[in-house]
C-alpha positions as CSV (number, residue, x, y, z in Angstrom):
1,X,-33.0,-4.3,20.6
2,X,-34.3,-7.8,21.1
3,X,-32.3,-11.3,20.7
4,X,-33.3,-11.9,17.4
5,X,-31.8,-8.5,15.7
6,X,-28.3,-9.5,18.0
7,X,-28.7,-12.6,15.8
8,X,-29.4,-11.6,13.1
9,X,-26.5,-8.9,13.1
10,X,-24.0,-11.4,14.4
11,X,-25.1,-13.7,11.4
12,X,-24.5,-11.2,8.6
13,X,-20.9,-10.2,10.2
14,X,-19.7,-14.1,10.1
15,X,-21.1,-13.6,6.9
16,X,-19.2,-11.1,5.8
17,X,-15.8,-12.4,7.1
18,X,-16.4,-15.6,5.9
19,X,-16.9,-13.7,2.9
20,X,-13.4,-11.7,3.0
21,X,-11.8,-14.2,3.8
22,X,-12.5,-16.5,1.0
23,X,-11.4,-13.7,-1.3
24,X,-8.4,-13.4,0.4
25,X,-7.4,-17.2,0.6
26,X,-8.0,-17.2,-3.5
27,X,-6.1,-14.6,-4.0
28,X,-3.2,-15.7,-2.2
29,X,-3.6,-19.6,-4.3
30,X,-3.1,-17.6,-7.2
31,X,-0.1,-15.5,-6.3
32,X,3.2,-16.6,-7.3
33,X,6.8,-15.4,-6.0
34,X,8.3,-13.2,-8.5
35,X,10.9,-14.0,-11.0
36,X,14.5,-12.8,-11.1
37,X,14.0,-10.8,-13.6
38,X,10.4,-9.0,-12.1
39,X,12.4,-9.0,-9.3
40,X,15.1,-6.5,-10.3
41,X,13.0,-4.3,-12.6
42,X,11.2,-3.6,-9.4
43,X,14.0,-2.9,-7.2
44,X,15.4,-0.7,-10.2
45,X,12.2,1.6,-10.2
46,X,11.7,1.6,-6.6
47,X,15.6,2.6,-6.7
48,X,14.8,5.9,-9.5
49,X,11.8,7.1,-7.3
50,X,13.7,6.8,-4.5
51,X,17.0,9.2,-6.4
52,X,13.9,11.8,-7.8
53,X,12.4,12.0,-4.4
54,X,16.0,12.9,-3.2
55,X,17.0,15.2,-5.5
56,X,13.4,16.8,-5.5
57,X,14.3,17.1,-1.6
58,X,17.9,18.2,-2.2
59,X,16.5,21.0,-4.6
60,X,13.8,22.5,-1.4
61,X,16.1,22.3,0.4
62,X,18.8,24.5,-1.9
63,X,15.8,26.9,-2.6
64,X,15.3,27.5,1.1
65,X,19.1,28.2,1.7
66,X,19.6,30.4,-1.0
67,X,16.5,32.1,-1.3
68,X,16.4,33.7,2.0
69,X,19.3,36.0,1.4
70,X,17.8,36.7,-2.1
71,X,14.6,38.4,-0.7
């Protein structure tokens, strides 16, 4: 591998972050904080997921419990 290919390879990687990381920067200029209300209807779903993924637990671990002494 002679200079020029290192250069060349080094050249498209800058490239390519530069690239990223314009994409990143828009995003982030058009992003805005979340409203109150956004805000709670977020923390209300993330609050149900995190009851069904409870109870879905709870119920394993029931079935493993009681099952057992079925069988």
């Amino acid at each position: 591998m002679n200079l020029d290919d290192l250069k060349s390879k080094a050249f498209k990687l800058r490239n390519a972050v530069k690239s990223k990381l314009r994409e990143y920067v828009r995003v982030l200029k058009i992003a805005e904080k979340p409203g109150r209300d956004e805000y709670e209807m977020a923390a209300k779903i993330t609050g149900a997921g995190i009851i069904i993924i409870g109870f879905v637990g709870f119920l394993f671990f029931m079935a493993a419990r009681v099952l057992p002494g079925v069988i």
